[in-house]
C-alpha positions in Angstrom: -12.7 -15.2 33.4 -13.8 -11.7 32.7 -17.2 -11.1 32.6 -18.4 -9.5 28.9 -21.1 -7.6 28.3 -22.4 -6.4 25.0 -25.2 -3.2 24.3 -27.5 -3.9 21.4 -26.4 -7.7 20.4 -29.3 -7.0 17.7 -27.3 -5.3 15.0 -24.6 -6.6 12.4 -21.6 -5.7 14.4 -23.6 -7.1 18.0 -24.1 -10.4 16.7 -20.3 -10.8 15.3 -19.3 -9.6 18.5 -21.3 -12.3 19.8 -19.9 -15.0 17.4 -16.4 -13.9 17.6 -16.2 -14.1 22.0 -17.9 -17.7 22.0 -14.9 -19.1 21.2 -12.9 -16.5 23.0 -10.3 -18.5 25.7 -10.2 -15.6 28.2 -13.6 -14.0 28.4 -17.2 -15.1 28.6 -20.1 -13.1 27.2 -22.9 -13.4 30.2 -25.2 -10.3 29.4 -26.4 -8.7 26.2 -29.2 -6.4 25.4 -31.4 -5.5 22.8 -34.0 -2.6 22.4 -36.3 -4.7 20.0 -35.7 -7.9 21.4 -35.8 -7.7 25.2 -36.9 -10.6 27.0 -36.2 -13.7 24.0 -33.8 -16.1 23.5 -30.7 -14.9 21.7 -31.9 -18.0 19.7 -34.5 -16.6 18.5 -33.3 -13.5 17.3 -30.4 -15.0 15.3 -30.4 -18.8 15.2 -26.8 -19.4 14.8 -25.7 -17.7 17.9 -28.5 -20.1 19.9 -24.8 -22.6 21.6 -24.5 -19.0 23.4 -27.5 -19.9 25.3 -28.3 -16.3 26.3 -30.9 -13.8 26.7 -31.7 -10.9 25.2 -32.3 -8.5 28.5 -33.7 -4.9 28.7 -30.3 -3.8 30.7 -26.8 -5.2 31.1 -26.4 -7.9 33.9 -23.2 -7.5 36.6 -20.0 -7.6 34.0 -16.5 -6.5 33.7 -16.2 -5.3 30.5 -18.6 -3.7 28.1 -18.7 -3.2 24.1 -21.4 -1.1 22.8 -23.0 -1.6 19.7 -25.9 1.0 19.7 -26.1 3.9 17.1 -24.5 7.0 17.3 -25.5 9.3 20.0 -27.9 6.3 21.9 -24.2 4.6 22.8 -22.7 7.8 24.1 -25.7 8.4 26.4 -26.1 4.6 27.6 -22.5 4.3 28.2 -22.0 7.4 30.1 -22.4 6.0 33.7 -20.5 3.0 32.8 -17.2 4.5 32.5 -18.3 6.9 35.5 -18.2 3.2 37.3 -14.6 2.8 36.0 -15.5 -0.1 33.8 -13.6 -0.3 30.5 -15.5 0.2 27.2 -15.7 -0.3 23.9 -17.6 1.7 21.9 -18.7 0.6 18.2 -20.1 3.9 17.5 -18.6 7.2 16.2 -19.5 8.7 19.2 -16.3 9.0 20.2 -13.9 9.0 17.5 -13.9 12.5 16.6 -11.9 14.7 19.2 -13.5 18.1 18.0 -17.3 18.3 19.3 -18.0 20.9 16.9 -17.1 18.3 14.1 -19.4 15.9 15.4 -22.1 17.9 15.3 -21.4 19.0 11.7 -21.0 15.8 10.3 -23.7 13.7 12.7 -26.3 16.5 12.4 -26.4 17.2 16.4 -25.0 18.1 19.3 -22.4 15.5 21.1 -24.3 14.2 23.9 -21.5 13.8 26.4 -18.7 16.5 25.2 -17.2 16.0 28.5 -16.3 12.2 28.0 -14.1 13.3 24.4 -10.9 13.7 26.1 -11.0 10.0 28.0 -11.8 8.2 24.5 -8.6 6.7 22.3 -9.0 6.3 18.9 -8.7 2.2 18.5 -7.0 1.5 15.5 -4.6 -0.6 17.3 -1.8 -0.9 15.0 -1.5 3.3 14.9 -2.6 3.8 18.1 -0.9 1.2 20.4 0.1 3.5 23.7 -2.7 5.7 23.8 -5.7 2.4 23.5 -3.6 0.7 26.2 -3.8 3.5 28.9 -7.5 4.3 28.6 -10.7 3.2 29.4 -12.8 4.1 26.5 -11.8 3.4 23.4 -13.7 4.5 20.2 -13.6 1.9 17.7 -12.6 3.0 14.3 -15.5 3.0 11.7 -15.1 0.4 8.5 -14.1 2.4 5.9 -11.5 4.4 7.9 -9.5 1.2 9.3 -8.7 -0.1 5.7 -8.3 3.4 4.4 -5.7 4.5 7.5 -3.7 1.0 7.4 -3.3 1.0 3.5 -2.0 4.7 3.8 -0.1 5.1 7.7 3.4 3.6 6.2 3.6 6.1 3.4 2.8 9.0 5.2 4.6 8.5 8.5 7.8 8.4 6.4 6.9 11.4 4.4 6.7 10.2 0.8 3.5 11.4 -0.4 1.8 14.9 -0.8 -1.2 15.6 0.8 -3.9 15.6 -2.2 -4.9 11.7 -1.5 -8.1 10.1 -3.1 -9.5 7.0 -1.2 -11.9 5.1 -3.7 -13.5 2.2 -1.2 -16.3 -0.4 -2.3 -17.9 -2.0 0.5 -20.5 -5.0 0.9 -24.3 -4.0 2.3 -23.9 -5.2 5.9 -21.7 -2.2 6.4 -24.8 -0.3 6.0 -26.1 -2.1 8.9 -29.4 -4.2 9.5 -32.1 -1.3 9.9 -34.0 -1.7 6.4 -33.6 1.1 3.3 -34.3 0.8 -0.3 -30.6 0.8 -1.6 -30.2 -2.3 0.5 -33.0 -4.3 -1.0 -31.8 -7.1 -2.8 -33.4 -6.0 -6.6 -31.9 -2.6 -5.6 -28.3 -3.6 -4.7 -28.4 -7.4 -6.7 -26.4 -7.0 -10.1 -25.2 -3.1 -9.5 -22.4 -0.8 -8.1 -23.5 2.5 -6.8 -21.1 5.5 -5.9 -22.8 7.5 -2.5 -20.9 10.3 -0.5 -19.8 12.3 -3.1 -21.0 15.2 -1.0 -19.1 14.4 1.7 -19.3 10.5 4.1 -19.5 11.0 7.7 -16.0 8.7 7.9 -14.0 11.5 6.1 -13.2 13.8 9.2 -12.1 10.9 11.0 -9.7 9.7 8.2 -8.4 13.3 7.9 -7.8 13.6 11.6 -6.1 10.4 12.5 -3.5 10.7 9.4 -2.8 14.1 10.3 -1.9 12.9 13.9 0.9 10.7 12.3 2.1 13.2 9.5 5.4 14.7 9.5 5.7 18.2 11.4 7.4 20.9 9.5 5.2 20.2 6.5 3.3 22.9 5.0 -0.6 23.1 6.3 -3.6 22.7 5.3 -7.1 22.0 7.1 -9.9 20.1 8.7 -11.8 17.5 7.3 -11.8 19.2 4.0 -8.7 20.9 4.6 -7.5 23.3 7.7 -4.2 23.7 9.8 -3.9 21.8 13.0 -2.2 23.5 15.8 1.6 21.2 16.3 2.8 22.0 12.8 1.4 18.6 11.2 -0.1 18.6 7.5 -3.8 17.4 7.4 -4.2 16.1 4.2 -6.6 16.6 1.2 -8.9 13.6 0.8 -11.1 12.8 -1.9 -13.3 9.4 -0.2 -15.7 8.4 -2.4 -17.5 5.3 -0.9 -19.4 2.6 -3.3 -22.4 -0.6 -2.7 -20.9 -3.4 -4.1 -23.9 -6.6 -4.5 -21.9 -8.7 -1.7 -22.8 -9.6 2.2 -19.2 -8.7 3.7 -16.0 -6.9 3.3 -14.2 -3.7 2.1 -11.5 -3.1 -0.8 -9.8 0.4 -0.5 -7.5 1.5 -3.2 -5.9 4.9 -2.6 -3.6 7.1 -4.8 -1.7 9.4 -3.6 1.4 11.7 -5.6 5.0 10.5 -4.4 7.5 13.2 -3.8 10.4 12.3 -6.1 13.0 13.8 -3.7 11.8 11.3 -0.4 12.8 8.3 -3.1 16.0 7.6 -5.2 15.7 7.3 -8.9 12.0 5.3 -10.4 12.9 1.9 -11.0 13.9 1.8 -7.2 10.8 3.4 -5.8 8.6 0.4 -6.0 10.9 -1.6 -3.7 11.7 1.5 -1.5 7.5 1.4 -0.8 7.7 -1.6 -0.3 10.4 -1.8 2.4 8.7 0.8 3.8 5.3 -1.2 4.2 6.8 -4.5 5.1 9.0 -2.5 7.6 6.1 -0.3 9.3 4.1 -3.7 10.2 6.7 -6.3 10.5 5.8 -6.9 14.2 2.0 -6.4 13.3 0.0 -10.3 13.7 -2.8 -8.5 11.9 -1.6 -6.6 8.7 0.1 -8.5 6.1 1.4 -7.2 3.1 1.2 -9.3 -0.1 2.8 -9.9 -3.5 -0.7 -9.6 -5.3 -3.4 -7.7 -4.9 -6.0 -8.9 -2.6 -9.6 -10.0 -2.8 -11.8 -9.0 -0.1 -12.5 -13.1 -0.1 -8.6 -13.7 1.5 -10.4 -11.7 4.7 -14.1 -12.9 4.7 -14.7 -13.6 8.3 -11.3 -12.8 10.0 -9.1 -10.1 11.3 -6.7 -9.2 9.0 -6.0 -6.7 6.9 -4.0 -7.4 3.7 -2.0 -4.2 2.1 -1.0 -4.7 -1.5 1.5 -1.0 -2.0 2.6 -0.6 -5.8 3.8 2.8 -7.5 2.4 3.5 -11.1 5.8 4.8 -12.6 4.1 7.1 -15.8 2.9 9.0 -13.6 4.6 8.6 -10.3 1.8 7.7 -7.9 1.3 5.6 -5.0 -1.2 3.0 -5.0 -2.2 0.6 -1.7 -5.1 -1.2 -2.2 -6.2 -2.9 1.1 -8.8 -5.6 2.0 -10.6 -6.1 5.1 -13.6 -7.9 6.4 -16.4 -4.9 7.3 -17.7 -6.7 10.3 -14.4 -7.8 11.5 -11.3 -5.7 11.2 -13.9 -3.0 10.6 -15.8 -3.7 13.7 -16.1 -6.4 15.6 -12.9 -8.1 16.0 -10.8 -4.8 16.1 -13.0 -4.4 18.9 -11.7 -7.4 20.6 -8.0 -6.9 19.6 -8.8 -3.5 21.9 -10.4 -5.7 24.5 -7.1 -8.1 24.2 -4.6 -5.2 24.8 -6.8 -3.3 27.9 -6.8 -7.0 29.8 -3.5 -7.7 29.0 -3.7 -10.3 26.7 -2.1 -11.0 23.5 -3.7 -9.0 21.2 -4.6 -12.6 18.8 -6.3 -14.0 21.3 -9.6 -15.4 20.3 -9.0 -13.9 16.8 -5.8 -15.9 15.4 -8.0 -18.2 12.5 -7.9 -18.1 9.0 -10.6 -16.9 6.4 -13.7 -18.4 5.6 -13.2 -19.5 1.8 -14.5 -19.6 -1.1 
């Protein structure tokens, strides 16, 4: 079996990663780390990963694959001199999901630590990025709000039906802000309320604006960066408005986007909702994590798996898209696309370990 190893099993998105390769047929976790929690039992840190029967250690033990979980610029630095030993990794952080240095450092408030690694790292949204995750050897997971975001909006804008002025409107549970304490996360600060945050800009927008315009139609008119710039092939990059909310639940992310249809791409309105729909069930028909429904989904129909459900409607007054999409923020959002990268780099069906149904009600 292939040796796993995890950095910083202590947060949200270490411990699922933990759950979620238990039961895993092909691998077996054999070293984790934690910077608070050296030297106790896994056990004792989170009680329901204690059938692991692991350690918490200061460093990772011999292994043949690693995932990191630590923050932002602590994973790029601890993970350096692991891909200089040519093992494969996984990277939970953001550290390497932007290609642009400069827009790291814009958005992240520093300099990237390792600039030199960027060009080795593939963006890991598997289902948009199939080729490029399979021939490399560090993959940057995609951050939460991106993956629901990207899959509810990739089939539209691949076959050039929308316009570039998109607004994402995503509500997301508190684990997505991680474990670390803050007041907004306090149960009689989040209990009973929704709360907008972002407005100024979320550190996920760049990486939503730069992975859809890698899959927009060349030939279309440009525009800019993360707020709007051209890119250099002749691709659009799109005009997002990503307004994030707290929602008063543990897990899980709804993502409703709107977007204006180009009447010309379609034939005549009473068609379009079934040409959007051809188009969806069409762009993931070979996809075992991406359904597309009938109804719109609750973010319940994902708690605890990796799916993604896409519900893609047009509002005919005023000829808009709208996709709403559901995922599970610890799962498709983290931790299991982080195996279904693992899956493809080993050569393994990309379900493996992660084919079971939601945890419900």
């Amino acid at each position: 079996m292939t040796r796993v190893g995890i950095l910083n099993v202590t947060g949200y998105a270490g411990a699922e990663l933990a759950r979620l390769l238990y039961l895993h047929p092909e691998v077996r976790l054999t070293s984790i780390t934690g910077r608070t929690a050296a030297g106790k039992p896994l056990a004792d840190v989170f009680p329901h990963l204690a059938p692991l029967g692991l350690r918490v250690d200061a460093e990772l033990g011999d292994v043949d694959f690693v995932f990191s979980a630590l923050p932002h610029a602590a994973s790029a630095e601890a993970i350096a001199s692991i891909v200089e030993a040519g093992l494969p990794v996984v990277d939970i952080s953001a550290d390497f999901r932007l290609r642009d240095p400069s827009e790291y450092e814009v958005w992240y408030g520093q300099p990237h630590p390792i600039p030199s690694l960027l060009s080795q790292a593939a963006y890991g949204l598997t289902e948009l990025n199939r080729p490029a995750v399979a021939g490399s050897r560090l993959i940057a997971n995609p951050g939460c709000y991106p993956a629901g975001a990207l899959l509810a909006l990739a089939p539209a804008v691949a076959a050039g039906v929308i316009a570039p002025d998109i607004i994402i409107d995503a509500k997301s549970g508190v684990s997505g802000a991680g474990r670390s304490l803050g007041l907004t996360h306090h149960y009689a600060e989040a209990n009973e309320g929704v709360s907008a945050y972002g407005l100024e800009g979320h550190r996920h927008l760049p990486e939503m604006v730069q992975e859809l315009a890698r899959i927009w139609p060349r030939g279309e008119t440009s525009s800019s960066d993360a707020s709007g710039s051209s890119i250099s092939d002749g691709r659009q990059s799109p005009r997002l408005t990503f307004i994030p909310h707290l929602v008063p639940m543990t897990r899980g992310i709804l993502t409703t986007c709107y977007a204006e249809l180009i009447s010309d791409r379609l034939s005549d309105a009473s068609a379009a909702k079934a040409q959007v729909c051809e188009i969806y069930h069409s762009f993931y028909q070979n996809e075992p994590f991406v359904r597309i429904v009938d109804e719109p989904p609750s973010t319940k129909h994902t708690w605890g798996n990796n799916l993604c459900l896409i519900y893609p409607t047009v509002d005919l007054r005023t000829e808009r898209l709208v996709v709403v999409s559901v995922i599970d923020n610890l799962v498709k959002g983290a931790a299991g696309q982080a195996i279904q990268n693992m899956n493809l780099l080993l050569g393994l069906p990309e379900p493996t370990g992660l084919d079971f149904p939601a945890v419900y009600p």
